[in-house]
C-alpha positions as CSV (number, residue, x, y, z in Angstrom):
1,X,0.0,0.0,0.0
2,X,1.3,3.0,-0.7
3,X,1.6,5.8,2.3
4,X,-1.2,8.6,0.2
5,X,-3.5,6.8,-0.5
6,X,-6.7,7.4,1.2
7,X,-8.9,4.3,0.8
8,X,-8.0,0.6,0.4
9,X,-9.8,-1.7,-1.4
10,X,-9.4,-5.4,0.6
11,X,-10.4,-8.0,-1.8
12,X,-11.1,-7.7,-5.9
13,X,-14.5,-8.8,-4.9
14,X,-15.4,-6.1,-2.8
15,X,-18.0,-3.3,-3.9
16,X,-16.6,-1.2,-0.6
17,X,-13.1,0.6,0.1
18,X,-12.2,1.7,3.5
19,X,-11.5,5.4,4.3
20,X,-8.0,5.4,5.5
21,X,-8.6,9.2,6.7
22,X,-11.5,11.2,6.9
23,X,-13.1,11.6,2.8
24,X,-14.8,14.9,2.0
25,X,-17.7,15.1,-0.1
26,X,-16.6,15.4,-3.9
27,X,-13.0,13.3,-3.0
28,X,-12.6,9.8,-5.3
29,X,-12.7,6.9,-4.1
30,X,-11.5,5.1,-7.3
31,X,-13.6,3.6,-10.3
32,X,-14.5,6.9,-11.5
33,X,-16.8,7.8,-8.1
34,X,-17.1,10.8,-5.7
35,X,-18.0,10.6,-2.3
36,X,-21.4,11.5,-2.0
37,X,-20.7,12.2,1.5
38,X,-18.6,13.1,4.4
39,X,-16.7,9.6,4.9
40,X,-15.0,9.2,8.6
41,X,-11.7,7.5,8.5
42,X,-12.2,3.5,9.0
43,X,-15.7,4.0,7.4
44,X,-16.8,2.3,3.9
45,X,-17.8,4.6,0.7
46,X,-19.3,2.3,-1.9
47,X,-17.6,1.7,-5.4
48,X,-20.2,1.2,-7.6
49,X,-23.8,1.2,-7.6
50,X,-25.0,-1.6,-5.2
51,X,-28.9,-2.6,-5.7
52,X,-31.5,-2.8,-3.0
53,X,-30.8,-6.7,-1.7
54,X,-27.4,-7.1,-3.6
55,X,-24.7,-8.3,-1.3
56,X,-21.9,-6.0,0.3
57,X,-18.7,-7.6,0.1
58,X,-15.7,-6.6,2.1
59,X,-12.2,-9.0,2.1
60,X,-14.0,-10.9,-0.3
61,X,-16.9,-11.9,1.7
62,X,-20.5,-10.8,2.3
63,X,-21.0,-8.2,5.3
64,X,-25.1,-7.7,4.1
65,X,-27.2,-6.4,2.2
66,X,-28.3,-3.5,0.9
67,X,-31.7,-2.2,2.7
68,X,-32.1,0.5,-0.5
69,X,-30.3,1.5,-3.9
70,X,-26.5,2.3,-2.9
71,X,-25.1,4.7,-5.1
72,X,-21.4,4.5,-6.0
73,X,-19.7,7.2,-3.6
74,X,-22.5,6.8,-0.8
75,X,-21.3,6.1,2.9
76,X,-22.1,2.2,3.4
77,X,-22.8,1.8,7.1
78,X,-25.9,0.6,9.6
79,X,-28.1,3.0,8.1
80,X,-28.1,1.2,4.5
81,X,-27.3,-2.6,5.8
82,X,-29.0,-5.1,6.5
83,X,-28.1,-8.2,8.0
84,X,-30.4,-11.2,6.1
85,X,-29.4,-14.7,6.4
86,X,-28.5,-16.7,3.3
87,X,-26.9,-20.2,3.3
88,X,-23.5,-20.9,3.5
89,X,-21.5,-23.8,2.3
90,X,-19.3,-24.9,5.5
91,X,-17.4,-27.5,3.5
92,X,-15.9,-29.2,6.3
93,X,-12.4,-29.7,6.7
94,X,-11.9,-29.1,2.6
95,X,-9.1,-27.0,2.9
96,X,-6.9,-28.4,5.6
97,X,-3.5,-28.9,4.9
98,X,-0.2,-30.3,7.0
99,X,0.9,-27.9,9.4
100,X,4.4,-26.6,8.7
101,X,6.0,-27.7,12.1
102,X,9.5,-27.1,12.6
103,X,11.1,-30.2,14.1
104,X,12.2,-30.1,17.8
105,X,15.7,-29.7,17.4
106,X,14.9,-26.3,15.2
107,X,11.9,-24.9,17.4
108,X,12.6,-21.9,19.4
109,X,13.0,-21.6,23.1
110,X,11.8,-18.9,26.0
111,X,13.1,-18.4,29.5
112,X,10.9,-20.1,31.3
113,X,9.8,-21.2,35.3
114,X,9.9,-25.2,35.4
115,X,8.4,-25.9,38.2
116,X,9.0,-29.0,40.3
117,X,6.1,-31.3,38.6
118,X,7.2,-30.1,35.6
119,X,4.7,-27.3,34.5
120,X,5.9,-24.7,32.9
121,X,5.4,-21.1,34.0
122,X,5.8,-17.0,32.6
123,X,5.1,-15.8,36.1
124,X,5.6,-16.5,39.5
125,X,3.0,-15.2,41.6
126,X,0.5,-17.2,44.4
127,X,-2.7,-16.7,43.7
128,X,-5.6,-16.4,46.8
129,X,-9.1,-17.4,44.9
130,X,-13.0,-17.0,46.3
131,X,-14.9,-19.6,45.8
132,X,-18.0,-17.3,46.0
133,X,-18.5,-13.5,46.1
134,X,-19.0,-13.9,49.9
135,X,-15.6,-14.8,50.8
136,X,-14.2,-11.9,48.2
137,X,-13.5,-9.7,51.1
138,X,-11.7,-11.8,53.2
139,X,-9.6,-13.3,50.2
140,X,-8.3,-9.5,49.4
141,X,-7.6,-9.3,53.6
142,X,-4.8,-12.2,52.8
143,X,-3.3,-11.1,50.5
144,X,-2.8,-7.8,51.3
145,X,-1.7,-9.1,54.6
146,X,0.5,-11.4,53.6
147,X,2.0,-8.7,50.8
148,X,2.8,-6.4,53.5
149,X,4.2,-8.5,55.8
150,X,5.9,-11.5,54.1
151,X,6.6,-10.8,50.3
152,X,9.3,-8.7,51.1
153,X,11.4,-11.2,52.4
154,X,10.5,-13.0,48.5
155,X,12.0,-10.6,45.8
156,X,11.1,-14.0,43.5
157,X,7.5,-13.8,43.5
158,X,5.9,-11.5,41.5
159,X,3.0,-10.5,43.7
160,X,0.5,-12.1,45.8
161,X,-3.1,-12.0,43.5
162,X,-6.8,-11.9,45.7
163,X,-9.5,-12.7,43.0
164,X,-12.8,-12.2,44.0
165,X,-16.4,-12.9,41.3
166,X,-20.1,-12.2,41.4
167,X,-21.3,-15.2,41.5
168,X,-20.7,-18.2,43.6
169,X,-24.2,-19.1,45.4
170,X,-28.1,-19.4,44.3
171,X,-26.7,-21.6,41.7
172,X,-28.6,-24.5,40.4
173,X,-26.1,-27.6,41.3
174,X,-24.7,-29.2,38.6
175,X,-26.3,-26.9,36.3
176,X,-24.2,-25.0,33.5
177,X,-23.4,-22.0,35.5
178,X,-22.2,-23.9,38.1
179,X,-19.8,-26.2,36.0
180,X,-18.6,-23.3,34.2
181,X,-17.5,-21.1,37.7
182,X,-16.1,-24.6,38.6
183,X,-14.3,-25.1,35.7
184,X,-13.0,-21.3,35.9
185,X,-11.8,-21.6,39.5
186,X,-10.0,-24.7,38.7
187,X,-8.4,-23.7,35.8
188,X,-6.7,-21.1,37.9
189,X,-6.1,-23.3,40.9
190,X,-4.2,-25.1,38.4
191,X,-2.6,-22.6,36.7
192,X,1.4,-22.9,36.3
193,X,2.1,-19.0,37.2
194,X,0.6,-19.6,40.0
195,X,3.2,-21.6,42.5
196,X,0.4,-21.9,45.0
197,X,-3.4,-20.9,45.9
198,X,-5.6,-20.2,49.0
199,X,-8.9,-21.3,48.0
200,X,-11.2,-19.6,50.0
201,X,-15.0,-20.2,51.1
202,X,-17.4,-19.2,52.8
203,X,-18.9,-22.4,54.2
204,X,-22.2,-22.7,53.1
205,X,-22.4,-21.4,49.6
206,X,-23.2,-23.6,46.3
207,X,-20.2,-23.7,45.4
208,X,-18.4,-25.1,49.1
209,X,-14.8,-25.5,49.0
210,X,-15.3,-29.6,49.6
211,X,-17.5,-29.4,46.6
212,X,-14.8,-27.7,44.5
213,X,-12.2,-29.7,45.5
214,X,-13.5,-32.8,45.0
215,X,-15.9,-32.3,41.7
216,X,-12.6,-30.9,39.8
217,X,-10.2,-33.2,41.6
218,X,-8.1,-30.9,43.3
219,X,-7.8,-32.3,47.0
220,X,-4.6,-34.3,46.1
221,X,-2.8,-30.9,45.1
222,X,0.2,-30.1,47.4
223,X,0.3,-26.4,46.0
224,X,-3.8,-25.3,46.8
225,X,-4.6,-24.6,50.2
226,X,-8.5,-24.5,51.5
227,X,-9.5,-22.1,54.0
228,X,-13.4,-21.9,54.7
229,X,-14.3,-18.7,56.9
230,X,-17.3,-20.3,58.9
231,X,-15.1,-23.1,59.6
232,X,-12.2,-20.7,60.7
233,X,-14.3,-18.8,63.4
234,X,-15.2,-15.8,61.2
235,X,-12.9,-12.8,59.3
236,X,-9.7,-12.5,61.7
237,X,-9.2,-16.6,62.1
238,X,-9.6,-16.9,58.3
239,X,-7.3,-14.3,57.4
240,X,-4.8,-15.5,60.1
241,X,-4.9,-19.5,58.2
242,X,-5.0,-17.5,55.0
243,X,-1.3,-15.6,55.3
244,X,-0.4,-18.7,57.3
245,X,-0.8,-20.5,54.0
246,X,0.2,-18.1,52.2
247,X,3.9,-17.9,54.3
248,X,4.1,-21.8,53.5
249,X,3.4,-21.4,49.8
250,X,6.4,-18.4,49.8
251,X,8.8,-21.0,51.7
252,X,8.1,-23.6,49.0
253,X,8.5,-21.3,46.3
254,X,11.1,-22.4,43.7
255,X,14.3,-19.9,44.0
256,X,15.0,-21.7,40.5
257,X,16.4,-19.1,38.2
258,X,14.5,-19.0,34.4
259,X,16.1,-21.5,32.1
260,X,15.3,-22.4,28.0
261,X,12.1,-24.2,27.2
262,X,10.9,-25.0,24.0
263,X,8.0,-23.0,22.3
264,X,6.1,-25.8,22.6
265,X,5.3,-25.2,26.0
266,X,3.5,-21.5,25.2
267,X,-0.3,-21.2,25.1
268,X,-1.3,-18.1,23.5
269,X,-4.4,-16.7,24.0
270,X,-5.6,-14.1,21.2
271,X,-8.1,-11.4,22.7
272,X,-9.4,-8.1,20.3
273,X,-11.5,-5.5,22.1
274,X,-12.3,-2.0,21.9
275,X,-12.1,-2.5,17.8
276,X,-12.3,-0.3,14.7
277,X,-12.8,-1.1,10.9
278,X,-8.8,-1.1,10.7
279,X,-8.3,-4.1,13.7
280,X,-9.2,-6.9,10.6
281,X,-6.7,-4.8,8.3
282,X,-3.4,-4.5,10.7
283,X,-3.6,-6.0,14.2
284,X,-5.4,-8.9,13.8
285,X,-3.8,-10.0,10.5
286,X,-0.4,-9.6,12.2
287,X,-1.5,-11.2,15.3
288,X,-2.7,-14.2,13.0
289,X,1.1,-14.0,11.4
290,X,2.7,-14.5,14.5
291,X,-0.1,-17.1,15.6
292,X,1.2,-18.8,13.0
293,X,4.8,-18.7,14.1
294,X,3.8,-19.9,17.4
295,X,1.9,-23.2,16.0
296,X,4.9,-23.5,13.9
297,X,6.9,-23.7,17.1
298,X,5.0,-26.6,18.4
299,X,3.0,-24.5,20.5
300,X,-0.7,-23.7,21.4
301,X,-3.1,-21.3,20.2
302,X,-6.6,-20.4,21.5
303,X,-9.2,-18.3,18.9
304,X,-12.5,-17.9,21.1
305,X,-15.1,-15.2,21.5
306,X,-17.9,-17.5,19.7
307,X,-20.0,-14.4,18.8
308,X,-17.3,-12.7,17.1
309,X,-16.9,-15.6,14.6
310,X,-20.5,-15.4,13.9
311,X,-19.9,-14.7,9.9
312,X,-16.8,-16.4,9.4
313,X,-17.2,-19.2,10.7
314,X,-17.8,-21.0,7.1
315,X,-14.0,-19.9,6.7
316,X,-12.8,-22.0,10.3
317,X,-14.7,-25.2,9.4
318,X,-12.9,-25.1,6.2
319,X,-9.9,-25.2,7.9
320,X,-11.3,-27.9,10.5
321,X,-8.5,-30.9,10.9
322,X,-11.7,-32.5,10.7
323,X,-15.2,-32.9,9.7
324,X,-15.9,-33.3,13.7
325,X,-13.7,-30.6,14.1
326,X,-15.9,-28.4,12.2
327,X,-19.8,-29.6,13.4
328,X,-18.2,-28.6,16.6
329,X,-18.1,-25.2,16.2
330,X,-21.3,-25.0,14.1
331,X,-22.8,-26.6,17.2
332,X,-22.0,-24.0,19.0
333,X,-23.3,-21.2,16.7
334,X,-26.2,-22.8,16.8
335,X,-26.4,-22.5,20.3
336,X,-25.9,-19.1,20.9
337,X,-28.4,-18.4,18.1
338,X,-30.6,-19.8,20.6
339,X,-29.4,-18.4,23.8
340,X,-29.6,-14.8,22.7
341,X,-32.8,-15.3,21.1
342,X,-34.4,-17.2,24.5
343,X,-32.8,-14.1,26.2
344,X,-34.8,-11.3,23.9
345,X,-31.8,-10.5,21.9
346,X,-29.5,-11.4,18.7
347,X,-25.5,-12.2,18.1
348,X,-25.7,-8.8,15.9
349,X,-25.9,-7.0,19.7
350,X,-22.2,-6.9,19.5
351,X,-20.7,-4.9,17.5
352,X,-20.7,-2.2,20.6
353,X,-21.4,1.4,20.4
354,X,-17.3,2.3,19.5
355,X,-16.9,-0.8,17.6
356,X,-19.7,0.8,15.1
357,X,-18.0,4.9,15.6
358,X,-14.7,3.1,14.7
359,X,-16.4,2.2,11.4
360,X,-17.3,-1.7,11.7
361,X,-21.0,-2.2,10.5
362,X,-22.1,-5.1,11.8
363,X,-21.1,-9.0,13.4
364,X,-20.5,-10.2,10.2
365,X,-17.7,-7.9,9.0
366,X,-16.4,-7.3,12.7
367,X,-15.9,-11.3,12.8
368,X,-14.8,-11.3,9.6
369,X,-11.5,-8.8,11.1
370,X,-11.6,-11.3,14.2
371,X,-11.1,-14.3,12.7
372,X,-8.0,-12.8,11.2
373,X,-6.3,-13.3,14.6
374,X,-6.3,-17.3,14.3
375,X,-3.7,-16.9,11.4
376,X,-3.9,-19.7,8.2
377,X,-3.5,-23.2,10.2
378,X,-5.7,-25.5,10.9
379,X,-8.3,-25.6,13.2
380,X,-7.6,-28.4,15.5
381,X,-10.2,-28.8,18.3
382,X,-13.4,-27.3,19.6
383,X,-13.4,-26.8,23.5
384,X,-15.8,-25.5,25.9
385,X,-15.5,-22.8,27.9
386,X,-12.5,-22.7,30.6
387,X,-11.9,-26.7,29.4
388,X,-8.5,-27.6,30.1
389,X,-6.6,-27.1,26.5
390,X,-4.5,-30.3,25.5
391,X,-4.1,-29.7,21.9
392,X,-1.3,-28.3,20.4
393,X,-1.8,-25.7,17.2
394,X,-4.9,-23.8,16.6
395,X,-7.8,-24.6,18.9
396,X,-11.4,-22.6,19.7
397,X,-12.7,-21.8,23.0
398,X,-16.5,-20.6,23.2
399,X,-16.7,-18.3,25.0
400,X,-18.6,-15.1,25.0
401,X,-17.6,-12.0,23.0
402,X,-17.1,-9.9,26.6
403,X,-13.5,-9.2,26.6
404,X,-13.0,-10.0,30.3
405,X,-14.9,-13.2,30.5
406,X,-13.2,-14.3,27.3
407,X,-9.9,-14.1,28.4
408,X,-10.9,-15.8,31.9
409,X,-11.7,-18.8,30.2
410,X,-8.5,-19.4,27.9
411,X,-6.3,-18.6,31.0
412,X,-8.2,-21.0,32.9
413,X,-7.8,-23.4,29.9
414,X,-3.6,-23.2,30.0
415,X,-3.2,-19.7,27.8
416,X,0.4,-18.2,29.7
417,X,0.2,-15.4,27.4
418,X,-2.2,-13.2,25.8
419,X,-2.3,-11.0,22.8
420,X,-5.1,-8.3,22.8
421,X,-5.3,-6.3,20.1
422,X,-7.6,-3.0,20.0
423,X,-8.5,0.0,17.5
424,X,-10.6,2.2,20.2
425,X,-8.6,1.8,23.6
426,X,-9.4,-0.9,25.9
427,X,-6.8,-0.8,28.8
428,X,-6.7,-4.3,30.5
429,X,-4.7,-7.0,32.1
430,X,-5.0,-10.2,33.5
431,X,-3.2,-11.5,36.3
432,X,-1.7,-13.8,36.5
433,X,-0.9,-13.6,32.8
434,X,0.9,-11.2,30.6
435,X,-1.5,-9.3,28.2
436,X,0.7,-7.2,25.3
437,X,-1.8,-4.7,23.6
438,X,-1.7,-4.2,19.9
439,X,-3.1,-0.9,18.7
440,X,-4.9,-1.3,14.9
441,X,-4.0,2.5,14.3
442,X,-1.4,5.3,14.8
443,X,-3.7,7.8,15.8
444,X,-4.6,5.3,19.1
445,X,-1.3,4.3,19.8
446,X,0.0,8.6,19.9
447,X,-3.4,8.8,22.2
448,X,-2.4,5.6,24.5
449,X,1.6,5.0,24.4
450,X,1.3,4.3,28.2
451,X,-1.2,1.4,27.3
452,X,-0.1,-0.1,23.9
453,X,3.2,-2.1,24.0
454,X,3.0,-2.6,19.8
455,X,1.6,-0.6,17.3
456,X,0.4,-2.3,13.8
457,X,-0.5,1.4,12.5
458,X,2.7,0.8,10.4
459,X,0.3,-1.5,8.6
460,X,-2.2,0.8,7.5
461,X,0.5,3.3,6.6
462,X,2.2,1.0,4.1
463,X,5.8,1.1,6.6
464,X,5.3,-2.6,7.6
465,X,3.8,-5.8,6.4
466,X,1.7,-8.2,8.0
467,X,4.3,-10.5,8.1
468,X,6.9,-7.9,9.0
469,X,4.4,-6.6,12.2
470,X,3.6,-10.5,12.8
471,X,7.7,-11.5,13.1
472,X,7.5,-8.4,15.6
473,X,4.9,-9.3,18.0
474,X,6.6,-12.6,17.6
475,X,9.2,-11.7,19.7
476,X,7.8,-9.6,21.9
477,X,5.7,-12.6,23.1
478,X,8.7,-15.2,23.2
479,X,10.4,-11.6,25.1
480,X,7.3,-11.4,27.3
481,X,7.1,-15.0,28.6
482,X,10.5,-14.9,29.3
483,X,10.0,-12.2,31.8
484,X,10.2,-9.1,29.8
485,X,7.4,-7.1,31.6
486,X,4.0,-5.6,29.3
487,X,3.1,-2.3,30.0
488,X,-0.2,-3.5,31.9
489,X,1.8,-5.3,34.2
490,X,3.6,-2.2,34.9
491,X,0.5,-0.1,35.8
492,X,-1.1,-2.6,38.0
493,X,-3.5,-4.2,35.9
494,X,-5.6,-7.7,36.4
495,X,-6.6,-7.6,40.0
496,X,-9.9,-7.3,39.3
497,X,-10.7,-9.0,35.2
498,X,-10.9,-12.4,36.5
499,X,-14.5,-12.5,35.4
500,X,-16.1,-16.6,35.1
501,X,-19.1,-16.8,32.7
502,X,-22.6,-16.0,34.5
503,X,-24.9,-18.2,32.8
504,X,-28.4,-19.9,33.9
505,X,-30.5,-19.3,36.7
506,X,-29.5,-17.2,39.6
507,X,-32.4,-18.8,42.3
């Protein structure tokens, strides 16, 4: 792309440029057209004449339909869109092809933290988790306790984390909200940053510590440490057992230095939020690039956000290892076709308000962008939300399209890293994982350098390639697990994102 130009055209197919700055009425487009109106940058200005019910294609593939005559040079937005549902041809696992794995004795390394049963960490920190939003207080007394008293003595941990919910209690038993908070709580329990956790309870909640402990078989754990408050003898006794704990976990704690692991052992999980039209143009692409690198790596990497694939999904089933593979996910399209329907609403809710200022029109064309961040391998599994992930290369999480739940689940699932890229601004972290932001656009990452660690603007300004930006965050990540520290870590973030699926019945 070259630097002036002001619109991009994605796809040969596509009836739609992008403004790449803002277009003044009487400005062309290209194929002879004017801009019938003011076009703000990231927006769409139509190339041609599209008919009332003719398709509107962007990277090749159909973001709607027109709801009237589209003149060429008209602004192409909600206003003259319509979302109308038209069959798609899935073909199942018809484009699959061998991954392109390096072998072992090629595959890159990080500096990571082996711990003693062999799981491999990117951070060292103990983690004190509620089991229900009535022991959230007490589990932030530990650990700020135990932080001012103890860590100093422990320049080797990097923090002591209190994660409190909402939910916890007036669950039905066994039902789907409770399995999912269970498998959330676990996940993290189990989590390889963490060296050790105080799981702590309130004592007659739902979701009791025996409950949890036994249901995701975590009793025989040396590393997790119950403490239930009605047991204890109320706040002070709890809090006293909890920095007790916590003081044992600390004198445990491996004063292993980092040493070389292979690749292999990274979990990536790939986040967008706060997008704009140019997130599927720069970040997400380059994101997918070094996706890519990862997988070829041996390693892991986890796509999710289920309504934010809702439009391109026909492209992930084609890329399905397997025709199981690829039902899978349709399956669970189909679900949440039904659940927002039971629940008085539609998947086309998301796009948010910014999404649609920063120019993206509807779900189709903002999962169209998203998808971009799963890179060109093959899809290789389907799990559920917060599941434990066991699959090397590309995998899928359903989850929902809420950034902070999202990323709860994959780093319940394994994911030691996560990429989160961004065209409007969201500031997040997530401890006790890394999250590197990856701005879509120059403009946000001048606004925002104290919140963006990589900028793919260079994308849309024709400095950088996708492939160039992907071998960049590339090595920020393989820097980042090693130790290197993201700039959310550095401002404190991801006390307070740990945020497990509500879903079902509160009673």
């Amino acid at each position: 792309m070259e630097p002036q130009r002001k619109t991009l055209v994605l796809n040969k197919k596509d009836n739609v440029a992008v403004a790449l700055t803002d277009l003044e009425a009487g400005h062309s487009p290209g194929k002879g057209v004017l801009c019938r109106d003011f076009i703000p940058a990231g927006h769409k200005v139509a190339l041609r004449d599209i008919p009332e019910n003719a398709p509107i294609r962007k990277y090749g593939q159909i973001i709607g339909f027109a709801k009237t005559n589209i003149r060429g040079g008209d602004h192409v937005h909600g206003h003259n869109v319509a979302m109308t549902a038209y069959p798609k041809d899935y073909a199942m696992a018809t484009e699959s092809t061998p991954t392109d794995l390096l072998p072992e004795t090629r595959q890159g390394a990080f500096q990571g933290i082996v711990r003693q049963d062999g799981r491999i960490a990117t951070r060292n920190y103990i983690g004190v988790l509620a089991t229900v939003n009535c022991s959230a207080s007490v589990a932030r007394f530990i650990a700020d306790e135990a932080a001012k008293n103890l860590l100093f003595h422990y320049p080797h941990c990097d923090g002591i984390v209190a994660l409190g919910h909402g939910t916890g209690c007036c669950l039905i038993p066994g039902g789907e909200g409770y399995s999912l908070l269970q498998r959330a709580l676990a996940g993290y329990a189990r989590h390889p940053n963490f060296a050790g956790v105080v799981l702590v309870g309130l004592g007659c909640e739902v979701n009791r510590l025996d409950c949890l402990l036994d249901e995701m078989n975590l009793r025989h754990l040396p590393y997790i440490y119950p403490v239930d408050i009605q047991k204890a003898g109320g706040t002070k006794k709890a809090v006293q057992l909890g920095v007790e704990a916590t003081e044992e976990i600390l004198k445990r704690l491996e004063m292993r230095d980092r040493e070389p692991v292979s690749i292999a052992n990274l979990v990536l999980g790939l986040e967008c939020g706060g997008s704009d039209a140019y997130s599927g143009i720069s970040a997400n692409p380059a994101l997918g690039a070094a996706a890519d690198l990862v997988v070829k790596n041996g390693g892991t990497v986890i796509l999710s956000e289920t309504p934010e694939i809702y439009g391109a999904e026909h492209l992930l089933t084609r890329r399905a290892a397997t025709r199981e593979v690829g039902e899978k996910l349709i399956e669970r399209i189909r679900w949440w076709e039904r659940y927002t329907r039971e629940n008085g609403g539609e998947i086309n809710n998301n796009p948010s308000p910014g999404n649609k200022e920063g120019g993206i029109t509807n779900i189709w064309e903002k999962s169209l962008g998203a998808a971009a961040k799963g890179g060109k391998t093959n899809l290789q599994a389907v799990y559920g939300y917060a599941e434990p992930v066991q699959t090397k290369g590309l995998v899928f999480m359903d989850t929902p399209g809420y950034d902070v739940v999202s990323v709860t689940g994959m780093v319940a699932g394994g994911a030691n890293v996560v990429c989160f890229t961004t065209g409007r601004g969201t500031v997040f972290g997530c401890k006790p994982v890394p999250v590197i932001k990856i701005s879509s656009n120059n403009s946000l990452y001048e606004r925002m350098k104290g919140d963006i660690d990589i900028n793919c603007g260079f994308i849309i300004t024709g400095e950088k390639t996708v492939a160039e930006m992907g071998e960049i965050i590339f090595q920020r990540i393989i820097a980042t697990a090693s130790g290197q520290s993201t700039l959310s870590e550095e401002l404190g973030m991801g006390d307070f994102e740990f945020v497990p699926w509500q879903i079902g019945a509160v009673t």
